[in-house]
PAZAPA-4460 file (N, C-alpha, C; in steps of 0.05 Angstrom, whole numbers, plus 32768, in hexadecimal, padded with zeros to 4 digits):
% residues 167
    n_x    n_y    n_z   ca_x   ca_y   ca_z    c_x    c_y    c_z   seq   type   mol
   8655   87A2   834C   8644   87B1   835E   8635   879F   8371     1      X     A
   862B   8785   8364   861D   877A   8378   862B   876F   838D     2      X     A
   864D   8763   838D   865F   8763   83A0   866A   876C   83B2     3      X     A
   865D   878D   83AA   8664   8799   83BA   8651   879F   83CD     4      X     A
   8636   87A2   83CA   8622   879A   83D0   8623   8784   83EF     5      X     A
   8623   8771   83DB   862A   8756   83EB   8639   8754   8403     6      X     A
   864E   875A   8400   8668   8767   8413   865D   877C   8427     7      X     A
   864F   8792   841B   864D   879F   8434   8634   879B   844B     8      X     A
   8622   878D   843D   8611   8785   8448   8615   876B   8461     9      X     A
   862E   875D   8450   863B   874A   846B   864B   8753   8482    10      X     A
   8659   8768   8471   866D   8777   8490   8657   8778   8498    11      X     A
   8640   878A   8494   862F   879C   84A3   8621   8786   84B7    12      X     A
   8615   8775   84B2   8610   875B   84C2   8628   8753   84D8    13      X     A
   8643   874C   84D3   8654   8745   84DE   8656   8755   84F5    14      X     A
   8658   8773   84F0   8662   8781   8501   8649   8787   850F    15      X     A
   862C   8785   850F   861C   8787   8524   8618   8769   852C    16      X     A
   8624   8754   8527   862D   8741   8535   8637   8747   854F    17      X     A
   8653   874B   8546   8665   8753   8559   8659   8765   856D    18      X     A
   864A   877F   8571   863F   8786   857D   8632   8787   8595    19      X     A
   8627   876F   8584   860C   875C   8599   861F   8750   85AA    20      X     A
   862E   873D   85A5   863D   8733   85AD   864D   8744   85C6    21      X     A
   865A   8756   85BC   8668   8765   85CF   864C   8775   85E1    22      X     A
   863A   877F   85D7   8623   8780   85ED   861A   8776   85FE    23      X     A
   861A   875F   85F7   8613   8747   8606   8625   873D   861C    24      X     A
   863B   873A   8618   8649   8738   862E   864A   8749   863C    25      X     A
   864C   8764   8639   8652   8779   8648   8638   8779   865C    26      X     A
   8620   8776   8658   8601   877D   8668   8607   8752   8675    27      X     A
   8615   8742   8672   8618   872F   867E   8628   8736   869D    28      X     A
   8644   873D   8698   8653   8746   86A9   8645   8760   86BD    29      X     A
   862F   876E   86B7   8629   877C   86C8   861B   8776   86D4    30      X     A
   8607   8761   86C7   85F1   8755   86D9   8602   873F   86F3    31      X     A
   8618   873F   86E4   862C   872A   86FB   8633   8740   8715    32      X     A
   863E   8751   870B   8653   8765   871B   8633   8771   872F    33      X     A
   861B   8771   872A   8604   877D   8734   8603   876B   8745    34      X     A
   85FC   8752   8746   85FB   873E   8759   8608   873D   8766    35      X     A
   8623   873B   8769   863A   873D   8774   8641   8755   8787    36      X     A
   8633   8767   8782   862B   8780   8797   861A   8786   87A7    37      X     A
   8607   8774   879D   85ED   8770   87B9   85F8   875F   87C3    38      X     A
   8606   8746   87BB   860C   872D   87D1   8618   8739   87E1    39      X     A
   8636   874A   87DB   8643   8754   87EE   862F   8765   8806    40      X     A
   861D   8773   87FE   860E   877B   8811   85F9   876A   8824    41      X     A
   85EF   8754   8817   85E5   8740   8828   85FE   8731   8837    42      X     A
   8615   8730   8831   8623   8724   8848   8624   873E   885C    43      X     A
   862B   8754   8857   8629   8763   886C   860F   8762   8885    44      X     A
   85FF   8765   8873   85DF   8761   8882   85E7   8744   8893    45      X     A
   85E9   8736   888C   85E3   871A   8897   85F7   8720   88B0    46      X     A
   8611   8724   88AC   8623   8729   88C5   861A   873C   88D8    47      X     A
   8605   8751   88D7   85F7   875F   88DF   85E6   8751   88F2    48      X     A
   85DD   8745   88E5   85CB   8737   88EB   85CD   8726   8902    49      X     A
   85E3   8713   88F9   85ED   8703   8911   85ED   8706   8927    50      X     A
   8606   8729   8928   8601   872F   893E   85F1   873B   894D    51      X     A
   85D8   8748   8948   85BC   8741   8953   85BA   8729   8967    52      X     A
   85BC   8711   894D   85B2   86F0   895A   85C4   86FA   897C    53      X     A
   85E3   86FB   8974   85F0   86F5   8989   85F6   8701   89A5    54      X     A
   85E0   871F   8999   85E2   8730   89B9   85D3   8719   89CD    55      X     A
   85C0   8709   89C1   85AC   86FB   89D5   85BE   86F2   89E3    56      X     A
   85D4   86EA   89E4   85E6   86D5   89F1   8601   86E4   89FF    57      X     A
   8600   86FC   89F8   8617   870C   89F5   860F   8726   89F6    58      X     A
   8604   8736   8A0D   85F2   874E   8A05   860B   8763   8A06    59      X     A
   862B   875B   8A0E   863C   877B   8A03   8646   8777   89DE    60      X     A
   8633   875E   89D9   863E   875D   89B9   862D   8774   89A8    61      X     A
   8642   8782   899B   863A   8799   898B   862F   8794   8973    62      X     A
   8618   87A2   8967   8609   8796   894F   8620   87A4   8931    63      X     A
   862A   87AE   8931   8641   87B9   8926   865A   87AA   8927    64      X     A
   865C   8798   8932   8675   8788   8938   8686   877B   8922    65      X     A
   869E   8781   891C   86A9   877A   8906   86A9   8788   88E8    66      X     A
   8692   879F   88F8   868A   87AC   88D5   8698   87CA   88D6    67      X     A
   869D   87CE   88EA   86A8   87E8   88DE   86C8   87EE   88DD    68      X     A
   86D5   87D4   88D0   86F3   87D9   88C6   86F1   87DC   88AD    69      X     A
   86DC   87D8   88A2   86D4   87DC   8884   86D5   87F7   887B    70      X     A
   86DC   880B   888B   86DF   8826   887C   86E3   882C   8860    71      X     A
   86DD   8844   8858   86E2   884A   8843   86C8   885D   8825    72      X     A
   86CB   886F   881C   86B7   8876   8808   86B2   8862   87F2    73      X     A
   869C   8866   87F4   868D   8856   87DA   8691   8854   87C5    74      X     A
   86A3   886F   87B5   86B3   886F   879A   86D1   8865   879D    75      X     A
   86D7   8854   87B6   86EE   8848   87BA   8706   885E   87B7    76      X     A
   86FC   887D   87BC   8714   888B   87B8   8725   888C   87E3    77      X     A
   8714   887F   87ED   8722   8885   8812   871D   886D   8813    78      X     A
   8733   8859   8829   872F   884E   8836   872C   882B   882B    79      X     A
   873D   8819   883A   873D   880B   882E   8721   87F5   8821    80      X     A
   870F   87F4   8837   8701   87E6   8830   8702   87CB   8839    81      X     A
   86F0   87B0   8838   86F4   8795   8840   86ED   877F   8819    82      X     A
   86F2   8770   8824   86E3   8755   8815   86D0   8747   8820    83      X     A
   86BE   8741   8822   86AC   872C   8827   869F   8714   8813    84      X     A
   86A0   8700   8814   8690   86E2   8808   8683   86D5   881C    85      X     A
   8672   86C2   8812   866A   86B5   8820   8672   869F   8833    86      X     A
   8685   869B   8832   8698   8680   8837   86AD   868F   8854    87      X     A
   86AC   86AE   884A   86B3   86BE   8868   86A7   86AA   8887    88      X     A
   86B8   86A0   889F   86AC   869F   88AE   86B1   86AE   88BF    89      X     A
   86A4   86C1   88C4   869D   86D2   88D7   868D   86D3   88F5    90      X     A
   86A5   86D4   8906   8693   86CA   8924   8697   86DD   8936    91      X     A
   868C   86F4   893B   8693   870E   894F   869A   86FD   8971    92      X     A
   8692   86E5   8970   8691   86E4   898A   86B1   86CC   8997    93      X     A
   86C0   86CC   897E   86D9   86C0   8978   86ED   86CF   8973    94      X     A
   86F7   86C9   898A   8715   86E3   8987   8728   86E1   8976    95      X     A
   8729   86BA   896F   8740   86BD   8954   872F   86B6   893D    96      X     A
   871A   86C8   892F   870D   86CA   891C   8717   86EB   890F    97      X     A
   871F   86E9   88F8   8725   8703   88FC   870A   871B   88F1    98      X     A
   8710   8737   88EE   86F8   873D   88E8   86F5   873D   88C3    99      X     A
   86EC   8746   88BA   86EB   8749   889C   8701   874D   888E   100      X     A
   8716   8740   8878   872B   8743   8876   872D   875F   885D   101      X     A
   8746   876A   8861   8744   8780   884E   8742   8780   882E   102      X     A
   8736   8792   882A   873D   8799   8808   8754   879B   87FB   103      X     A
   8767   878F   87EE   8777   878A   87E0   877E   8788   87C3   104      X     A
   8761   8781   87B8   8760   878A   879D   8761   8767   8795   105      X     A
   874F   8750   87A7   8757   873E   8799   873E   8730   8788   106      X     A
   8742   8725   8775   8729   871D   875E   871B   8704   8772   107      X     A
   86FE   8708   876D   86EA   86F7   8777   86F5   86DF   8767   108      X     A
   86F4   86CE   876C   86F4   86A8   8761   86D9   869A   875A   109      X     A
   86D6   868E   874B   86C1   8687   874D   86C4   865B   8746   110      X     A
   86B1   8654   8759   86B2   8638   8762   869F   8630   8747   111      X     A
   86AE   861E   8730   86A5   8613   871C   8688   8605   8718   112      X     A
   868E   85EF   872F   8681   85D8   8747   865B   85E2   8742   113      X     A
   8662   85FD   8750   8647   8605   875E   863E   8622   8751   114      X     A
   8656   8630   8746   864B   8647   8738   864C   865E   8751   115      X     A
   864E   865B   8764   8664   866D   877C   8675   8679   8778   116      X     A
   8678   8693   877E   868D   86AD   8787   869B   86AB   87A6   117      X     A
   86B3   86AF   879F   86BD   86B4   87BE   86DA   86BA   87B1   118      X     A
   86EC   86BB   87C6   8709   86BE   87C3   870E   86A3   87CE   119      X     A
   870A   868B   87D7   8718   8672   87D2   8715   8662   87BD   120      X     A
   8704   866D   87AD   8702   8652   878F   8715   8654   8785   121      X     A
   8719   8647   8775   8736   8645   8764   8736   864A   8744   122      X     A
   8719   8659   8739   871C   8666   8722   8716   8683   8728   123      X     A
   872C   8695   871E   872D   86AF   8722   871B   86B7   870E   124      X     A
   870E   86D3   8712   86FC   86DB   86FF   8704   86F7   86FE   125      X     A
   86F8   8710   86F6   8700   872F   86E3   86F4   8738   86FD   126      X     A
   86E2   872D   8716   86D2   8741   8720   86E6   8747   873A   127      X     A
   86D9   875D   8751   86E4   8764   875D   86D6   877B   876B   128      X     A
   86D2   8766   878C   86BE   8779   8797   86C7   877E   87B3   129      X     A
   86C6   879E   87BB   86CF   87AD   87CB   86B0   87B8   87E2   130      X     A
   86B3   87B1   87F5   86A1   87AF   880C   86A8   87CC   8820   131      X     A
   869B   87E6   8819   86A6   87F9   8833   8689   8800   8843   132      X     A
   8690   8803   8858   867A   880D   8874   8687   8820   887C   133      X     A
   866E   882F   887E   867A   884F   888D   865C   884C   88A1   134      X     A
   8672   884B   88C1   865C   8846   88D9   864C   8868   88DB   135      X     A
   8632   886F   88DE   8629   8889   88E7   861B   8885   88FE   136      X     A
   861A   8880   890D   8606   8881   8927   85FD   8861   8920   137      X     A
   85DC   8860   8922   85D7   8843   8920   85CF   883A   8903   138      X     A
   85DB   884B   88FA   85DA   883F   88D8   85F5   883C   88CC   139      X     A
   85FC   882A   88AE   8615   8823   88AA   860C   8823   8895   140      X     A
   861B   882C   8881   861B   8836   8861   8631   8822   885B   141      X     A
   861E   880D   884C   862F   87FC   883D   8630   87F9   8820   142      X     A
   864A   8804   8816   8649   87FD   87FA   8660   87ED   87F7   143      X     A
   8653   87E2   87DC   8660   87C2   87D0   8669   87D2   87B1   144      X     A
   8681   87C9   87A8   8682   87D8   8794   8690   87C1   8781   145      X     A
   8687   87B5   8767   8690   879D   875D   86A4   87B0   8743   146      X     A
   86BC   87A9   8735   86C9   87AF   8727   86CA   879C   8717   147      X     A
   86D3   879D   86FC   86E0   8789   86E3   86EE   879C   86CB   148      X     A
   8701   878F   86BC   8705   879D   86A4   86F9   878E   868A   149      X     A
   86F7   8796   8689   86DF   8797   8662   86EC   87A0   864D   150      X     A
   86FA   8792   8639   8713   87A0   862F   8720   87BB   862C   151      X     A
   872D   87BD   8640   873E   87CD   864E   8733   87DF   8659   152      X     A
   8719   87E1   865F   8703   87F2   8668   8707   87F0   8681   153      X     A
   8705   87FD   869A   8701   87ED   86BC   86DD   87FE   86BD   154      X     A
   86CD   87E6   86BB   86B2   87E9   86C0   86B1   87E6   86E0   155      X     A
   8694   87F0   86ED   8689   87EE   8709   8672   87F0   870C   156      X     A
   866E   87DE   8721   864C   87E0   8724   864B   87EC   8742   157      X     A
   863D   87F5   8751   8642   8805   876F   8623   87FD   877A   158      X     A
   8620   87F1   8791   8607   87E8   8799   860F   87FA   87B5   159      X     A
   85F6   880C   87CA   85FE   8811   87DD   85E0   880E   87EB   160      X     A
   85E0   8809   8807   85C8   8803   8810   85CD   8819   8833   161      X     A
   85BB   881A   8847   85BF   8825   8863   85BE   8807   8869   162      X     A
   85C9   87FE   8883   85C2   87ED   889B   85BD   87F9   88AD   163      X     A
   85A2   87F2   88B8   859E   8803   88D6   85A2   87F4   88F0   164      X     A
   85A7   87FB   8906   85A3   87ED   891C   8580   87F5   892F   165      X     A
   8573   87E7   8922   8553   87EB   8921   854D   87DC   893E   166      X     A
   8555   87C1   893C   8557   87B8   895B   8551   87C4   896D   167      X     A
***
């Protein structure tokens, strides 16, 4: 009796081990996939932004420029969508720059070195983030939508913000 005892009292430990464990990763990867969905929206902003800087110099440059091939709904059911990282160089005012490249479905990388996301590092990672703008007048609805699978699960985190042209 007391072996048996003994025994179940250890599964019972073991398996809220495991648990934790699998808890724990899972609230890791979302706090990843969460970040990873505002950045995408701060690169948007910033390219936004730029072109602001660059009407000064360029007053037919459009504050929208480059952003609205990004089509697409926010539950990724229309439209393809873009990628964006930081390492994007993006120059509206360069004709062989291209604009935001499309959604394809390819896994973010992440740079060992520095602890950086992009699509040129050379360690692939589970995540995977989808960038769509839908232009309305002088606002632009940008959602970032980060994906991963979690054993055999396909988890998502969906960050969406307005950009206005306030200017």
């Amino acid at each position: 009796m007391a072996i048996f005892l003994i025994t179940t009292g250890i599964i019972g430990v073991l398996s809220l081990i495991t648990q934790t464990v699998s808890s724990a990763t899972l609230s890791k990867d979302r706090l990843t996939a969460a970040y990873l969905a505002q950045e995408g929206i701060e690169i948007i902003r910033n390219i936004r932004d730029t072109n602001w800087l660059e009407q000064y110099t360029d007053p037919t440059n459009l504050w929208d420029e480059g952003l609205t091939a990004c089509g697409g709904a926010c539950d990724g059911t229309i439209g393809n969508g873009c990628r964006v990282d930081y390492n994007h160089s993006y120059d509206p005012l360069d004709p062989y720059d291209p604009d935001l490249p499309l959604y394809t479905g390819q896994v973010l990388n992440i740079d060992t070195t520095n602890g950086f996301y992009s699509y040129s590092a050379s360690t692939p990672t589970k995540f995977k983030r989808k960038i769509t703008i839908t232009p309305s007048g002088d606002v632009l609805m940008v959602c970032a939508r980060v994906e991963w699978q979690e054993k055999g699960v396909i988890r998502q985190i969906t960050a969406q913000e307005n950009l206005y042209n306030w200017k």
